[in-house]
C-alpha positions in Angstrom: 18.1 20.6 0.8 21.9 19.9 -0.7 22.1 20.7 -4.5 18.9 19.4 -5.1 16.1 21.8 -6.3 13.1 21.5 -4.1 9.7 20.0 -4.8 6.6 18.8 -3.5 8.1 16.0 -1.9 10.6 17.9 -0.7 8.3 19.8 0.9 5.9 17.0 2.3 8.8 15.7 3.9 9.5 19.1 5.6 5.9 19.4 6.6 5.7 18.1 9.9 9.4 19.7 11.1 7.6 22.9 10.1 4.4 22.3 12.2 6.5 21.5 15.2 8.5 25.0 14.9 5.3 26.6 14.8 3.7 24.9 17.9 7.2 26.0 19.4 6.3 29.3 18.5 2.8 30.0 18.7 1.8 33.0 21.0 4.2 34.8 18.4 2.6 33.3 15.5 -1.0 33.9 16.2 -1.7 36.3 19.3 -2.0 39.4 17.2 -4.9 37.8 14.9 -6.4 36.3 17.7 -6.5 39.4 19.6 -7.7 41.3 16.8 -10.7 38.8 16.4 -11.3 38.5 20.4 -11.7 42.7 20.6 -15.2 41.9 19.0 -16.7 39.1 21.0 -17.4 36.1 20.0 -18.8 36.0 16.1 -19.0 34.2 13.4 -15.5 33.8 11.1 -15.6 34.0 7.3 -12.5 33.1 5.6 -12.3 34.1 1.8 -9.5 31.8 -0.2 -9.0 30.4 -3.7 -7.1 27.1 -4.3 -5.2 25.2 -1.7 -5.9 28.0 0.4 -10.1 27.4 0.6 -9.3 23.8 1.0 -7.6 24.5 4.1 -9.5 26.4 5.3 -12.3 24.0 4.9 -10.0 21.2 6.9 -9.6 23.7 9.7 -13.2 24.6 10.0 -14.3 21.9 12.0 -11.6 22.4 14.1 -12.1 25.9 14.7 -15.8 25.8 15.6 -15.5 22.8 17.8 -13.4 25.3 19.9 -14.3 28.7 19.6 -18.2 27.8 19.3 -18.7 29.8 16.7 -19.9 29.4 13.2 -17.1 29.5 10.4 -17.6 29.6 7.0 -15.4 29.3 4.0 -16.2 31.1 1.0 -14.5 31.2 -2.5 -13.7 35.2 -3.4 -16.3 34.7 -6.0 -18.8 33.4 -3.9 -17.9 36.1 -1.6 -18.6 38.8 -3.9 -21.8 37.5 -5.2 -23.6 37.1 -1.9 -22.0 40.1 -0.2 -25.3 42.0 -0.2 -27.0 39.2 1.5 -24.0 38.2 3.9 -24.3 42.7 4.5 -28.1 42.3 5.1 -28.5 39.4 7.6 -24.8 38.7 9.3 -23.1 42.1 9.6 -20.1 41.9 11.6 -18.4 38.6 11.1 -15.0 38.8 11.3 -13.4 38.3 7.6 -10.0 37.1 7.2 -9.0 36.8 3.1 -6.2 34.3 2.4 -3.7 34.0 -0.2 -0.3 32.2 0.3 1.6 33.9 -2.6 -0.1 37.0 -2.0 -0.6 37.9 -5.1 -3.8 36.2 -6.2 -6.2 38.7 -7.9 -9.6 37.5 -6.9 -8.7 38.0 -3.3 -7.3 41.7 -4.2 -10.5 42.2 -5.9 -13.3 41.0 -2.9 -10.7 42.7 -0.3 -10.8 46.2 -2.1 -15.1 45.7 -2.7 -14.7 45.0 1.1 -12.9 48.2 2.1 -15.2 49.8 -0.2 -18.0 48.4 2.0 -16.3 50.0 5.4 -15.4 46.1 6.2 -12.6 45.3 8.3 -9.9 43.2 6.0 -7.7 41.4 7.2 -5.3 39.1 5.6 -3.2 35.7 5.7 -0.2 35.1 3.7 2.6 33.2 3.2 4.4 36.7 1.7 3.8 39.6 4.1 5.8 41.7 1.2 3.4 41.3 -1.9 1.1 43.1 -3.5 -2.1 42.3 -1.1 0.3 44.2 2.4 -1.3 47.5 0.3 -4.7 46.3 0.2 -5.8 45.6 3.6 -5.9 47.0 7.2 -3.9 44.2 8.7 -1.4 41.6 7.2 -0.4 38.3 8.8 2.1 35.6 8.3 1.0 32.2 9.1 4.3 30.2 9.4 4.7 28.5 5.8 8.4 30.0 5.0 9.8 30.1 1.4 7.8 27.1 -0.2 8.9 28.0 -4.1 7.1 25.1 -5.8 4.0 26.3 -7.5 1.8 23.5 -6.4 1.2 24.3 -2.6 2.0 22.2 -0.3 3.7 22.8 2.9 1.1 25.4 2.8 -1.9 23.6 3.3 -0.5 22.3 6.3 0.6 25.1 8.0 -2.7 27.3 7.3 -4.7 24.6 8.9 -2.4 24.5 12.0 -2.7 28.2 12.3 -6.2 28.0 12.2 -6.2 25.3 14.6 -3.9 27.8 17.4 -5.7 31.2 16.1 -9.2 29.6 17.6 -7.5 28.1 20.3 -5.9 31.6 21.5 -9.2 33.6 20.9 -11.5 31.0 22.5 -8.8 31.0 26.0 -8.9 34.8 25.4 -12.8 35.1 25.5 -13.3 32.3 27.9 -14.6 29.8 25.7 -12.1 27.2 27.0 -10.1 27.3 29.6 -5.9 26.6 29.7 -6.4 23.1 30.4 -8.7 22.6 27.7 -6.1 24.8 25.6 -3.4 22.5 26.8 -5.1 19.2 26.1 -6.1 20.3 22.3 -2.0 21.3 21.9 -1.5 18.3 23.1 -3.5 16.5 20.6 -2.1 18.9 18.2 1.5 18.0 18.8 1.5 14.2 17.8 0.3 15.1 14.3 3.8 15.1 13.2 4.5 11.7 14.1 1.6 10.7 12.2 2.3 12.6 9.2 5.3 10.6 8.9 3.6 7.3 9.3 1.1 8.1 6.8 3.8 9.9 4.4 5.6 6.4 4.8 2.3 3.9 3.9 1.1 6.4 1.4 4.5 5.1 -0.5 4.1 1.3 0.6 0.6 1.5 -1.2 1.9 3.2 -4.1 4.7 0.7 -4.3 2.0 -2.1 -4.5 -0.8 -0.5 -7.2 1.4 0.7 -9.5 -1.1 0.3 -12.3 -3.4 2.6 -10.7 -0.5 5.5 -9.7 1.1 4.8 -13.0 -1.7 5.2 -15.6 -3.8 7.9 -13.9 -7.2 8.5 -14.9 -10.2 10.4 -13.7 -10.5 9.8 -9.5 -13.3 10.1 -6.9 -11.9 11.6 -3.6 -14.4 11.2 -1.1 -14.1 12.5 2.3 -16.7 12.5 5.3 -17.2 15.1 7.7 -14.1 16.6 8.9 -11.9 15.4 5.9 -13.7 17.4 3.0 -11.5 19.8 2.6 -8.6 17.1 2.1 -11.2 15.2 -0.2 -11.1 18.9 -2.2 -7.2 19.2 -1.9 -6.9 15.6 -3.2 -8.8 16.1 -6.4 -7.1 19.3 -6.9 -3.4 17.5 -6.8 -5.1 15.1 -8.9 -5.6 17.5 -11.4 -2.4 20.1 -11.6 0.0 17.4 -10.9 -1.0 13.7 -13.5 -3.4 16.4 -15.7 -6.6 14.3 -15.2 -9.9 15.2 -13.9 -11.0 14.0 -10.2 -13.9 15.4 -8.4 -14.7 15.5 -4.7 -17.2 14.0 -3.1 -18.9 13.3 0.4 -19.5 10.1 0.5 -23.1 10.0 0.2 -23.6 12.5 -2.1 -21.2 10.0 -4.4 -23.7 7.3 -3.8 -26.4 9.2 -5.2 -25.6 9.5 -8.6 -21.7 9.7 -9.1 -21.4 5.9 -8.3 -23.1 4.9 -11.7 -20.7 5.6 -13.4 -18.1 2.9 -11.7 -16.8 0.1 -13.8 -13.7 -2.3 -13.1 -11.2 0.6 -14.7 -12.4 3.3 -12.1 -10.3 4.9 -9.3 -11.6 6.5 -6.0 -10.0 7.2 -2.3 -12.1 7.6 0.5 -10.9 9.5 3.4 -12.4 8.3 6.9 -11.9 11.1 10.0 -14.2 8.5 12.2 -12.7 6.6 15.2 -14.0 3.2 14.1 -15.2 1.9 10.8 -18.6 3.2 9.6 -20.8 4.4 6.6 -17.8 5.5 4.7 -16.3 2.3 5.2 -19.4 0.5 3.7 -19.4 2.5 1.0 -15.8 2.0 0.3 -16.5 -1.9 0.3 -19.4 -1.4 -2.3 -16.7 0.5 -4.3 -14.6 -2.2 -3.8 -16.5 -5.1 -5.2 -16.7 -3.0 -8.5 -13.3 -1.8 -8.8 -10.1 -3.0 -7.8 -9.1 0.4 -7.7 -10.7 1.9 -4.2 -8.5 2.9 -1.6 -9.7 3.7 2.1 -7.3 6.0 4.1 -8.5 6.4 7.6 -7.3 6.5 11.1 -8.8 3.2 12.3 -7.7 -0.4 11.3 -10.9 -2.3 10.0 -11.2 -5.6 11.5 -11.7 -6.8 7.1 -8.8 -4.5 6.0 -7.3 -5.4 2.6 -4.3 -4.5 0.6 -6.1 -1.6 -0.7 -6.7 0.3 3.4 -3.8 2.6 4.5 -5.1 3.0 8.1 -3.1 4.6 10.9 -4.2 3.2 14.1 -3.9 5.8 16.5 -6.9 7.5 18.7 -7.4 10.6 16.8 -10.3 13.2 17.5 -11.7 13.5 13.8 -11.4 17.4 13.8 -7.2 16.3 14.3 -8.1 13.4 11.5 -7.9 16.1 8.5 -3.8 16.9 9.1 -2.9 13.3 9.3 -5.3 12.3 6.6 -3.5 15.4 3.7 0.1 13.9 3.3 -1.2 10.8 2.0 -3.1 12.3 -1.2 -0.3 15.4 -1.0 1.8 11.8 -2.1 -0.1 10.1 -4.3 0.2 13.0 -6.5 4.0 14.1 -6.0 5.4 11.2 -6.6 3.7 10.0 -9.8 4.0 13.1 -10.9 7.7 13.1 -10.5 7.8 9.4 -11.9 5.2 10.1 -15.3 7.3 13.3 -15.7 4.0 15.1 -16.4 4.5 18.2 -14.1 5.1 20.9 -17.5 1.5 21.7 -18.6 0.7 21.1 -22.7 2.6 23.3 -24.8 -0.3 25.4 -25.4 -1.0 25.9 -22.2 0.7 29.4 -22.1 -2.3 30.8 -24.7 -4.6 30.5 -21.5 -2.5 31.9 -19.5 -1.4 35.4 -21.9 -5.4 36.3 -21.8 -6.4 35.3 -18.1 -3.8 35.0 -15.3 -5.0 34.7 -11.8 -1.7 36.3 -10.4 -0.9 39.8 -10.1 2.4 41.1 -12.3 4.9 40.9 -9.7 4.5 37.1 -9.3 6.8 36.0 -11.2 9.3 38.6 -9.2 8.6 36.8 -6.4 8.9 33.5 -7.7 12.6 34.2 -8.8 12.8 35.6 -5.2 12.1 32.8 -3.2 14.4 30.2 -5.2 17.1 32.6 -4.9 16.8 32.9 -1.1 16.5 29.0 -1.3 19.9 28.7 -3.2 18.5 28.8 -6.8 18.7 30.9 -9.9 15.6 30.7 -12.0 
């Protein structure tokens, strides 16, 4: 990293070296959680995470059930708690895995102790096996991010959804599900993401380079993302908002058609994230946008045969359950770097009344913060 103290892009750039260590390593990285989850036979997976975390988690699921056969759900600790009597009542024994990259986030403390207190199995997945949540759970697990020490996560998203992506691929060859040629052929599929990430990191830039009026002067943004690429529709608005400080909601598609959409004028942004193989609905709906606004952008991995200056397309044959980790860099961009160039990463100055009364970390954050930049070669 030289001199320099790291950032976002910093860390999109490191992204894909990262996923191709962990592919290098993964029978270490994931046997003991897929083990752990294979003891019980095939069940359903709920995986409890705030944040970046939940939207990973949501990009992985498709993945993950396409492979294990299993239904996986993705709940928000909230969520969690408030249909845990239900979840109790008519789908006991799913396996629950609660997530938090920094380890120290207290809504996940909270559902994992109600958990225990419940005789649940908890289980965990962290970026930061030594933080506060290694006392709250039966189980801790690493999942290959390193020491990422910006606040806004971002090598992380990656790098939970490619351990998701191996855990189900281990359990399912453990239970059966798929065989080691199937398991092979999936790895393979899994190990040219990194090529792709750079392509798409690289046009994510060319596109930024030629709509600098929409980059530049941020507003509020539609993220729309079909099927597979929700969670990176959720993980786009939520850059959108901690990084240029203006609001952006995701959106499937069709649900933005019914309702959200009347609210377009000429001045309105959106992004549409396509996981299909050829252009579709979501391409339609994109050109609708399109004839409103000159500020719709498509990002998919298919080259329309009426592409325009606003499509970032990546031809390449990808199975739209891969589509959601080459999709993520480009949004992961779009917000790094005009943040960087508005200079609008600090927060309002007031900003630090919020968080004196409600903080979503536990106390030895901050600790850990320092930690992590000093390990990287930086005081605080």
């Amino acid at each position: 990293m030289g001199n320099a103290k790291p950032t976002m892009e910093t860390y999109i750039e490191m992204s894909p070296r990262v996923f191709e260590g962990n592919l290098a390593r993964v029978r270490e990285l994931v046997d003991g959680l897929a083990a752990r989850y294979a003891a019980g036979g095939i069940r359903g997976i709920r995986f409890i995470a705030s944040g970046s975390s939940y939207n990973s988690c949501m990009g992985a699921r498709p993945f993950a059930e396409r492979v294990l056969g299993a239904r996986v759900d993705v709940f928000t600790p909230s969520r969690y708690l408030d249909e845990l009597d239900r979840l109790d009542a008519i789908a006991p024994g799913a396996f629950e895995v609660f997530v938090s990259q920094s380890g120290c986030s207290t809504n996940i403390i909270e559902a994992v102790r109600v958990a225990r207190s419940r005789g649940h199995e908890t289980v965990a997945l962290t970026g930061n096996v030594n933080a506060d949540l290694r006392d709250e759970v039966d189980e801790i697990f690493e999942y290959g991010v390193g020491n990422e020490t910006v606040g806004f996560v971002t090598m992380g998203v990656l790098t939970l959804m490619e351990f998701i992506a191996l855990f189900a691929l281990a359990a399912a060859e453990a239970l059966g599900v798929i065989d080691g040629g199937e398991r092979d052929a999936w790895m393979d599929r899994l190990s040219r993401v990194p090529a792709m990430h750079r392509e798409v990191q690289r046009r994510a830039h060319v596109l930024m380079d030629a709509n600098p009026e929409t980059f530049l002067s941020p507003g509020a943004a539609f993220m729309c993302g079909a099927g597979a690429a929700y969670g990176i529709a959720l993980e786009g608005a939520l850059k959108w908002q901690e990084t240029l400080k203006a609001p952006a909601i995701a959106l499937e598609p069709e649900e933005y058609i019914h309702g959200p959409n009347m609210q377009l004028t000429p001045r309105s942004t959106a992004f549409f994230l396509d996981p299909a193989r050829e252009p579709g609905r979501t391409f339609d709906i994109y050109r609708a946008t399109r004839a409103v606004t000159d500020h719709a952008y498509l990002v998919a991995c298919y080259e329309p045969a009426k592409a325009d200056g606003n499509t970032m397309c990546l031809s390449a044959d990808v199975e739209p359950e891969i589509a959601p980790f080459v999709l993520l860099p480009a949004v992961q961009v779009f917000a790094a770097r005009a943040m960087r160039e508005l200079g609008c990463e600090p927060c309002h100055p007031l900003f630090d009344r919020f968080e004196k009364v409600v903080s979503c970390k536990t106390e030895d954050y901050e600790e850990i913060c320092k930690e992590k930049l000093a390990r990287a070669g930086f005081a605080e």
